[in-house]
Residue, then its C-alpha position, 0 to 999 in steps of 0.5 A: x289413747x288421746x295425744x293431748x298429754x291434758x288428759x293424761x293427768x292420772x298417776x300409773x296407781x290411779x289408773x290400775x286402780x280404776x282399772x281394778x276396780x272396773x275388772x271388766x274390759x274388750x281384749x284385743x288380739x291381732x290375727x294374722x288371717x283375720x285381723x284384730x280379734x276382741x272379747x268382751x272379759x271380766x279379768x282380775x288385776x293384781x294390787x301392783x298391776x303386773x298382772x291380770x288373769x282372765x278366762x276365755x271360752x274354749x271355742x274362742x277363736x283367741x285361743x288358737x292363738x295363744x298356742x304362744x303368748x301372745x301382745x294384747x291390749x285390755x281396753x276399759x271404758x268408763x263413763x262418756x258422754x256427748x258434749x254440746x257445744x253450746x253448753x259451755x256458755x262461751x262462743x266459738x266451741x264445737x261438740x266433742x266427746x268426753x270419757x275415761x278409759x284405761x289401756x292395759x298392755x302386755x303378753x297374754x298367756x295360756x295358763x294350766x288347766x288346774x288354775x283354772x278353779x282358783x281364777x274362778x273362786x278368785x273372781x267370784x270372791x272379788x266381785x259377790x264381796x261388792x254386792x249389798x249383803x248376800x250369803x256369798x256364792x262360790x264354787x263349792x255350791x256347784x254339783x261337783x261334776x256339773x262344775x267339772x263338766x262347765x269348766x272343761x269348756x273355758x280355758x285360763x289366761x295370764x296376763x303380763x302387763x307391761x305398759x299402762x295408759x289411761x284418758x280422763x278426757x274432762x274438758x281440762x281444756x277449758x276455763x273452770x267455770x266452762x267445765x262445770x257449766x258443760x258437767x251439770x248439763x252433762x249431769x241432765x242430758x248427756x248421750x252416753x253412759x254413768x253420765x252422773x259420773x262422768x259429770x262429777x268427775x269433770x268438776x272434780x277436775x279444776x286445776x288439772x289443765 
């Protein structure tokens, strides 16, 4: 997380929100022999943020870890973008980068195996309900043994979410007038990801600095 408090402008609801609705982020675990371990997981957070559930492949090397629960972090990204220096149209700037990013802290656990399918049927409903109009998959299309089969090489995983923190880095810093200069050349020709996003959300910022 960023230390300049600026960029924390977002209540503890906006940011399990965000985080919701994303429901995709890099886990991080540290390892002894190893060092720090990531996976790239799609999770399921609840209303409150308390807790998120997630699955992992058996073979992940994560799992031999959590033969105890385990303090892990969820980092998730949103968008981002370079930012020249000359496109706040003000002298003595230097380049910087602006993005969102949301952290989830907490003690990751194992889960039985038998909740293993309501995860699944969980996550599937959440994320096929916000596709265009589609005849919603679910689990119930498997074959049932192949669906057997699939899912004794994943494992479920509990989540209880202690801390949250969240970066909404939109040149808060500046002058409004600055900030939006930057965002509509952010909107143009911007390095990085969901620029358009990112842009409306820096003129979306006045007044939080």
């Amino acid at each position: 997380m960023h230390p300049n408090p600026v960029y924390h402008s977002k209540s503890t609801t906006q940011n399990i929100a965000y985080a919701r609705e994303r429901a995709f982020g890099v886990l991080a675990l540290n390892s002894q022999d190893s060092g720090p371990l990531l996976s790239h997981v799609p999770f399921v957070l609840d209303k409150d943020g308390d807790a998120l559930w997630l699955h992992l492949v058996r073979s992940n090397p994560m799992v031999r870890l959590l033969k105890a629960p385990c303090a892990a972090k969820i980092a998730v990204s949103g968008p981002d973008s370079y930012v020249s220096p000359d496109w706040y149209g003000t002298p003595d700037q230097v380049p910087t980068w602006n993005y969102v990013a949301v952290h989830l802290s907490g003690i990751l656990e194992l889960c039985p195996q038998a909740d293993l399918r309501a995860l699944l049927d969980r996550q599937s409903a959440y994320f096929e309900g916000r596709l265009s109009p589609k005849l919603t998959w679910t689990t119930d299309k498997m074959t049932e043994g192949v669906l057997d089969r699939m899912m004794r090489s994943i494992v479920p995983c509990r989540m209880k979410v202690e801390k949250i923190d969240g970066t909404w880095k939109l040149n808060q810093n500046k002058p409004d007038d600055v900030r939006h200069s930057a965002a509509s050349q952010i909107a143009r020709d911007g390095l990085g990801s969901e620029i358009e996003i990112l842009a409306s959300l820096m003129r979306a910022a006045d007044g939080q600095g």
